[in-house]
N, C-alpha and C positions, 0 to 999 in steps of 0.2 A: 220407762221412768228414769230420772236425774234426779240426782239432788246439786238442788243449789251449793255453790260454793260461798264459802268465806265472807267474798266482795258482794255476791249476789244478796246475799241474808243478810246485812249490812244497810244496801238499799232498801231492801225490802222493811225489816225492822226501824229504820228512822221515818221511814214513811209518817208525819204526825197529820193534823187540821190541819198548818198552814203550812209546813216543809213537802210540796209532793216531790215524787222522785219519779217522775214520767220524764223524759229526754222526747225534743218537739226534733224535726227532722221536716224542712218544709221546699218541698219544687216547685219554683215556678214557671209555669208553663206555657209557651207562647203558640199559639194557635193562629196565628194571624194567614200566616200560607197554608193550614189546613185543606188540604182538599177534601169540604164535606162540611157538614155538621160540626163540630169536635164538642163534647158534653159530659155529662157525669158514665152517661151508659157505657161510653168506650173507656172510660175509667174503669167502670164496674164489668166490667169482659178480661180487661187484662188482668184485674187483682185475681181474679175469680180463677183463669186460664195460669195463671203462676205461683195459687195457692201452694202448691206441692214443692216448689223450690225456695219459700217463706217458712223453713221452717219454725222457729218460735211463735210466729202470728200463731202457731198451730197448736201452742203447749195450756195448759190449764195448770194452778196450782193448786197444789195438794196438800193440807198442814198432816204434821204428824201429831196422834194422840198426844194430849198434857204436853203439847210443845217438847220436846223429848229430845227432837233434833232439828233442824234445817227443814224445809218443807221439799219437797220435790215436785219437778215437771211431771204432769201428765202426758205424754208425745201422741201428734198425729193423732189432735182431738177433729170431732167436725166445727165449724166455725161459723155462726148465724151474719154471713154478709151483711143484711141488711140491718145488722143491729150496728157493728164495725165501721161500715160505710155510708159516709154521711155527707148532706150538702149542707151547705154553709153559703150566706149570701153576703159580699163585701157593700157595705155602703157607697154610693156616689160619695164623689168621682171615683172610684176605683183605683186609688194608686196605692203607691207605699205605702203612707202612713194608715189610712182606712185598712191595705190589709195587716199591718202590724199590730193595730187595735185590734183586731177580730183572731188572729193568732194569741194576743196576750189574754183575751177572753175564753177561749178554750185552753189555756194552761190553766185555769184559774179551779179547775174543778180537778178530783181526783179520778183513776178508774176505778172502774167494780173489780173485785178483786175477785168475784165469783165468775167472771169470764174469762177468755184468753183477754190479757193486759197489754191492750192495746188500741187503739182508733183511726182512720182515716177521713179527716174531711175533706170535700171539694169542693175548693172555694170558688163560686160564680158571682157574676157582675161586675170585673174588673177593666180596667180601661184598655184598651190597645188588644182585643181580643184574648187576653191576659187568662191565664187559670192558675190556682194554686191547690196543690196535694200539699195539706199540713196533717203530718204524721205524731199522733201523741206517742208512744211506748212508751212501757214501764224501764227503770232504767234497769232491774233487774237483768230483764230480757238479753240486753245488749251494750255493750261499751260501743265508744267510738268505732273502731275499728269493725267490729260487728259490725252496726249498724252500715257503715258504709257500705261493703260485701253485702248485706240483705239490699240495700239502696240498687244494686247495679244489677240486684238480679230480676229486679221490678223493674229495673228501666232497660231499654232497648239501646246497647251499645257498639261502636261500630263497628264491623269484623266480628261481632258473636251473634250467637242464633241461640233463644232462649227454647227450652222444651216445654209446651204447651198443652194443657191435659183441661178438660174439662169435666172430670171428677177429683170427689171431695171424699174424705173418711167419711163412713155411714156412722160409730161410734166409737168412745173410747172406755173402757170400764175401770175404773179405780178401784188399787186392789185393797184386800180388807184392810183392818187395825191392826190382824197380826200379822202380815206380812211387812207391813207397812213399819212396825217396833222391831220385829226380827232385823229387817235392813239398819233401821235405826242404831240397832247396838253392835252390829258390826262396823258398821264405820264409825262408830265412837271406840273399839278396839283396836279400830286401825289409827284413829286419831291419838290415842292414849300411848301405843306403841311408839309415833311418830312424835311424841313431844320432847324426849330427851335429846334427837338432834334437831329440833327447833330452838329450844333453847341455847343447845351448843353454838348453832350459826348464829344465834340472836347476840349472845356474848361476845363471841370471833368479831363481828360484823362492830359492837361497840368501842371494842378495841383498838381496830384498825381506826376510825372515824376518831377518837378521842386523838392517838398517837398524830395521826396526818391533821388535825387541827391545832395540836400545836407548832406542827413545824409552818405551819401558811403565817402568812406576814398579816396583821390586826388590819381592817379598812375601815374605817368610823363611818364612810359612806354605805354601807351594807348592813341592811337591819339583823339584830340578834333574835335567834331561835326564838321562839314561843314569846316573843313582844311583842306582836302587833299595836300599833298605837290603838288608840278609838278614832272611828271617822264618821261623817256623817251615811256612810256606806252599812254602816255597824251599828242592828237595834236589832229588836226581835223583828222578825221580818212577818209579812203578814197574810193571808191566802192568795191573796190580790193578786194575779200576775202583770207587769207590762213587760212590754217585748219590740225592740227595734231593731232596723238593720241599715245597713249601707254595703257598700260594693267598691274595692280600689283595683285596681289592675293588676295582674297579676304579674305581669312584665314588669312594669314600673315597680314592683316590692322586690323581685329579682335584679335589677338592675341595683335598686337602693342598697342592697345587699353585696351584691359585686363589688359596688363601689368601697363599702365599708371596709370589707374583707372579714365580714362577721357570719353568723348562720341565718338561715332563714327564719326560724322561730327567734333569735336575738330579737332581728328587727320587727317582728310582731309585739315581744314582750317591751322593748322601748320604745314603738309606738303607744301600745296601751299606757303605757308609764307617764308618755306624754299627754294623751286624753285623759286620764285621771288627774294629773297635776292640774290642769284646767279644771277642773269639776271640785276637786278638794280647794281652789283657792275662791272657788264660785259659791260655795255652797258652806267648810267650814271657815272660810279666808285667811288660811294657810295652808300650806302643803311645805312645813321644816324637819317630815323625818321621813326617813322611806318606810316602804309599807312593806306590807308581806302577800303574795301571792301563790296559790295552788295550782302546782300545773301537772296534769295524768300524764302517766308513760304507760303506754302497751308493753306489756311483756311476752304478748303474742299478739303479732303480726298478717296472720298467717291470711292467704288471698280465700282461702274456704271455710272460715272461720265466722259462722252469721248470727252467735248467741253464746250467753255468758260476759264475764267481766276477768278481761285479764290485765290489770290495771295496778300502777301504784300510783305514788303523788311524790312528786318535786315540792320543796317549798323554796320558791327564788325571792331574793329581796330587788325592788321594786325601784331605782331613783324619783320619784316624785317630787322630792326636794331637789334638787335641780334642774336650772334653766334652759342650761344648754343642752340643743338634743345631740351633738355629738358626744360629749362626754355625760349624757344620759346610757346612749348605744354602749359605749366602754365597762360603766360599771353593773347593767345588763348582761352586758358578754361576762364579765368576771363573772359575777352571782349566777349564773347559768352553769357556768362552767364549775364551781364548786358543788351547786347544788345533782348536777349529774356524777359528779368525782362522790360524793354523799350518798348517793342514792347507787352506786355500785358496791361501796364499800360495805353499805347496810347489808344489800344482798336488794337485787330488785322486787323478789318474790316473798323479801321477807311481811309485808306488810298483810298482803292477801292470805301466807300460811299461817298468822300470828290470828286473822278474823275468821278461820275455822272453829277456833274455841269461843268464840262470840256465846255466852248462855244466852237461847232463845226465850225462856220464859222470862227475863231479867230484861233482857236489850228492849225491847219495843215500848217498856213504862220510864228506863230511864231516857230514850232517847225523846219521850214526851216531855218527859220534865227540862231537859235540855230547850226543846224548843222553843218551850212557855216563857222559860226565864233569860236564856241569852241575848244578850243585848250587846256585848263584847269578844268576838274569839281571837283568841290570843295566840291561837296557832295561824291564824292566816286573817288578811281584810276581803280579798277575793279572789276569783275561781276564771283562770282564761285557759283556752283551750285549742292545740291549732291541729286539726285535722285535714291530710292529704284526702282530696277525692277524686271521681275520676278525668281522667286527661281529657278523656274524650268526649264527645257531646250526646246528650242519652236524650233516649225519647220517652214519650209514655202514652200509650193507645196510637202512637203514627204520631204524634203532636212534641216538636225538641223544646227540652227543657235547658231555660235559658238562665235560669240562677238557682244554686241549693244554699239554703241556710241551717243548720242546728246549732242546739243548746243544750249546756244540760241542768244540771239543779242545783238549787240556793242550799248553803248549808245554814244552821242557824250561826243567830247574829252575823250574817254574812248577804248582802244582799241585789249582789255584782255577779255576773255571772255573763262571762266574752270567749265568744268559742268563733274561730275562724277558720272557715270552710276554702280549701283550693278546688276550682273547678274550673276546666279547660284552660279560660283567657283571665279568669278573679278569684279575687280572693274577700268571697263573702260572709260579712262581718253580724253577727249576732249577737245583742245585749239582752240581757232575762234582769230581771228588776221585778221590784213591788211596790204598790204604788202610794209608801210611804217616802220614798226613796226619792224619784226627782218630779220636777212639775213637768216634764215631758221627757219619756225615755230617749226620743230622737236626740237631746243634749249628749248623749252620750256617745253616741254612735259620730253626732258631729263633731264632738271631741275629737272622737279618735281620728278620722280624715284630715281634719286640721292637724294632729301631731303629726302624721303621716308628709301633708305639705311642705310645714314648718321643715321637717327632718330632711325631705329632699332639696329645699333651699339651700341651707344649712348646707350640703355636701355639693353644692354647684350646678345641682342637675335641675330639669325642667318642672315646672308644679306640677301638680299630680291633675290627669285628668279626669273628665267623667270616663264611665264604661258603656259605651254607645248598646252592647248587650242586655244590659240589665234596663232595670227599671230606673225611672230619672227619681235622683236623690228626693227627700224630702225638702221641701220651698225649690226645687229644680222644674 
């Protein structure tokens, strides 16, 4: 047994009708030089044969009596495959967009909270001998970084040998109510101990951030804390999922970077910055302030690390309101850079230690009401996310997986959600939306390759090409 932490009971408690908090994790899989068949069954041998190094897919949750505390994992539960693993048929013609619709359709629904929190579908029917593993998990489960490490241990990468076992746990037994409050009120002893140097850091941590924001020079171009304007991005968001994707090169963003002499996420967050300023002048026909954006920081790292949330948030201000993508990139770089100068001085770990006091019985009715009614957040307009994944080319059942995309979840009144995945030769691009938001999620996604072009023009260099790897764009 575990108990959830902090960040984990957090997800788990805002869970409402239309906020789910599942994180999509999707391979696509190119089978074309398959020698054989290649099909759902060699799917379902490999999950089956590396159940045992999945650990999460393996946990069950457990509430404690009268919500009392945090709920905890059940570990090394057995796991009804055939309920977990599932096909899914993409519509003709099988490309992109057909499977980004059939991906936004499976967000759309929550999981059962009475099983290990989690799904695998396999998507069949796609063009170019094409397969897709779209992976639901609760976001509980796993942060980015998690997930990646479980990603690499499902898939077959090159230079490793994965351990292969064809048994599964016969059961698992959840222990009583009284052991289950016993545990409970020991780590509310240990939490009660640990509050007076929380609060000490929380102080220390305000002080330093107060004193080093006055000595920084005022930028009108950089939006102020807790203002996010309204946008048409910002309503109460709805169960509906949609979901796009696109694919830039991975070279060409590294090179674009070089050239600037900025970091690699700069140039993701002012790309996005530029695909939003397009959409905000399309949609509310303006884009005159900057916005506010949420971006996660791992606070572990760590390469063996396959479950749980070790996670804070950045808040960076956004140029939107500017034309130019070069001094778009500039005042990106600033806001980044202040916002991790912020996010140290806070304490990185302050945020995650501060949602262990989360009341359980209190969080899960206000974080409904929150849902119902927001239509404005004012801590942030949306949620991008840039995840490294692996270098190398992974496979799945003997079949190389030619592009990964994930996402994670909408928060209310928040209804933008861009997480960009690195894998081998790209860097693929994923939008989460609802489908009050745009008349085709694809706008968004072409937005952003457009900024991306725009931005390499701009700095002298070549357009941006297709990625002969992946799948050919939407209208490609």
């Amino acid at each position: 047994m575990r108990r959830l932490n902090g960040m984990d009971a957090m997800l788990l408690y805002s869970e409402t009708p239309n906020l789910h908090t599942h994180t999509l994790k999707v391979a696509v899989i190119d089978a074309s030089d398959y020698a054989g068949d290649f099909g759902f069954d060699a799917f379902w041998r490999t999950v089956a044969r590396r159940l045992h190094l999945l650990d999460p897919l393996r946990f069950r949750l457990v509430d404690i009596p009268w919500r009392l505390h945090h709920p905890m994992w059940l570990e090394d539960c057995p796991v009804d495959l055939d309920y977990h693993l599932r096909r899914v048929p993409v519509p003709a013609p099988g490309r992109r967009r057909e499977l980004d619709r059939v991906i936004g359709e499976i967000a759309s629904t929550p999981l059962d909270r009475s099983k290990p929190l989690w799904e695998f579908h396999f998507a069949e029917g796609m063009a170019d001998d094409r397969f897709a593993l779209i992976g639901k998990v609760h976001h509980t489960l796993a942060d980015g970084v998690a997930s990646a490490n479980l990603l690499a241990r499902l898939m077959d990468l090159a230079g490793t040998e994965q351990d292969e076992r064809d048994e599964q746990p016969t059961s698992c037994e959840a222990p009583s109510n009284r052991e289950l409050l016993r545990a409970a009120q020991l780590d509310h002893v240990r939490n009660i101990a640990g509050l007076p140097g929380l609060v000490a850091d929380a102080a220390r941590g305000a002080v330093r951030l107060r004193r080093r924001d006055k000595q920084r020079r005022a930028v009108p171009d950089l939006a102020k804390p807790f203002n996010a304007p309204p946008t048409f991005l910002n309503h109460v968001v709805s169960p509906v999922r949609t979901f796009a994707t696109a694919t830039l090169s991975l070279a060409e963003v590294k090179e674009t970077t070089r050239h600037l002499g900025v970091t690699f996420n700069d140039v993701v967050l002012a790309v996005a910055a530029g695909g939003l300023r397009e959409l905000l002048l399309r949609y509310d026909g303006r884009a005159d302030r900057p916005i506010m954006a949420t971006v996660p920081v791992s606070t572990d790292k760590s390469p063996d690390r396959v479950t749980g949330n070790e996670i804070g948030g950045m808040m960076v201000s956004l140029p939107v309101h500017i034309d130019d993508p070069l001094e778009r990139v500039r005042l990106t770089s600033l806001a980044t850079t202040r916002a991790k100068e912020n996010n140290d001085l806070l304490g990185p770990t302050l945020q995650g230690r501060m949602l262990e006091y989360l009341p359980p019985p209190l969080a899960p009715a206000l974080f409904r009401a929150q849902a119902k009614r927001a239509d404005h957040n004012r801590l942030m307009n949306v949620a991008i996310s840039n995840v490294p994944g692996p270098r190398q080319r992974g496979h799945i059942g003997g079949a190389p997986v030619s592009e990964i995309y994930s996402v994670g979840v909408l928060s209310a009144g928040s209804a933008f959600n861009m997480t960009v995945w690195s894998y081998v030769d790209q860097l693929d691009i994923a939008v989460l939306s609802d489908d009050r938001t745009f008349d085709d999620p694809h706008e968004a996604t072409d937005a952003v390759v457009h900024a991306f072009d725009v931005l390499r023009r701009a700095c002298g260099l070549p357009p941006a090409g297709h990625v002969d790897s992946a799948m050919a764009p939407v209208g490609g």
